[in-house]
C-alpha positions as CSV (number, residue, x, y, z in Angstrom):
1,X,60.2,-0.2,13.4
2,X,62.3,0.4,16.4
3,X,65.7,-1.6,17.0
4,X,65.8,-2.7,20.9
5,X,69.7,-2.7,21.2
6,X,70.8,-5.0,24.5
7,X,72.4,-3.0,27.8
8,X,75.9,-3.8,27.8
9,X,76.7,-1.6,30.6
10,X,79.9,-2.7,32.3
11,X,79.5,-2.0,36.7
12,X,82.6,-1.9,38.9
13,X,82.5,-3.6,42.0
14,X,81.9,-0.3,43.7
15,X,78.8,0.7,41.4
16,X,77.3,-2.9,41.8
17,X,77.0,-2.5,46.1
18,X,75.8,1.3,45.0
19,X,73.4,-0.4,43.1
20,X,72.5,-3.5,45.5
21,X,72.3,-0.9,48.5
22,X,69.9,1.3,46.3
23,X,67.9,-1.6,45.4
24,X,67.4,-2.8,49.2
25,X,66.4,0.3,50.3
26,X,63.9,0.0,48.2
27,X,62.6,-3.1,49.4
28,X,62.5,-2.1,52.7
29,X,60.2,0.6,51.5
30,X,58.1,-1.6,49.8
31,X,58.6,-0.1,46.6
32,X,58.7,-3.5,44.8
33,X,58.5,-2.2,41.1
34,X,61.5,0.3,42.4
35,X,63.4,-2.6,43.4
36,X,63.3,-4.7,40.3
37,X,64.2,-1.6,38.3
38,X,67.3,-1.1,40.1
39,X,68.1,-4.4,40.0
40,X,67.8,-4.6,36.1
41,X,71.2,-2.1,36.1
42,X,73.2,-5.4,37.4
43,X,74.5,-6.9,34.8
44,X,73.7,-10.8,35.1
45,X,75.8,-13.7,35.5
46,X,76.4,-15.9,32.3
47,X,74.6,-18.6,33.6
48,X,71.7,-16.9,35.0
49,X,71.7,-15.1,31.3
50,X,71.8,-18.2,29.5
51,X,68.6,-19.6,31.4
52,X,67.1,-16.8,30.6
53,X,67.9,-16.5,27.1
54,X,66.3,-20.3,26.9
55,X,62.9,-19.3,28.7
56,X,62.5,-15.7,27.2
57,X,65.4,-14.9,24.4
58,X,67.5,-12.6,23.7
59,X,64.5,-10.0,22.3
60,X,62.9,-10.4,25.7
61,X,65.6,-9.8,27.9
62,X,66.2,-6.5,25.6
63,X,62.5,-5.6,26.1
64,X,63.0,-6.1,29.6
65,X,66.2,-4.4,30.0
66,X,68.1,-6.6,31.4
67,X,71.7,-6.2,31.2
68,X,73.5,-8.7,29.4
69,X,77.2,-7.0,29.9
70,X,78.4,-10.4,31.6
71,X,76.9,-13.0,28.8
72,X,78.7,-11.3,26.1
73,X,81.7,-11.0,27.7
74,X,81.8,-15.4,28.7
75,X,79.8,-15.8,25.8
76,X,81.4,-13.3,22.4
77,X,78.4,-10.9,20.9
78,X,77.5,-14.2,18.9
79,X,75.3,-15.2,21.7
80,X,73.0,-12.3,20.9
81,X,72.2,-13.7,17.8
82,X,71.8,-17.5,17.9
């Protein structure tokens, strides 16, 4: 069986309004399943992680590829696991 490993990918402050311009050009395309893709590549706040984590877990924020860079930073790679 296949290990999902979580996207840990840190974004700089210039990468993260590459990203959010990318993302809104694509919503003013309406290319709606283009948007949310692009968004996935910003990593999410703790607290919006945590919410998350409580409504999907961990396993399906990996299957969704969120990235979860931020979490483990506030949170220690612990989080990941409990």
């Amino acid at each position: 069986m296949l290990e999902l490993k979580p996207i840990l990918t840190k974004v700089t402050d210039e990468e993260y309004k590459a990203i959010s311009e990318e993302a809104m050009i694509a919503l003013e395309n309406d290319q709606s399943e283009a948007y949310y893709a692009i968004l996935k590549k910003l990593p999410l706040s703790p607290l919006e992680a945590q919410e998350l984590k409580r409504l999907i877990g961990v396993e399906g924020m990996i299957e969704e590829g969120v990235n979860l860079s931020k979490a483990v930073e506030a949170y220690g790679e612990e989080w990941l696991r409990s």
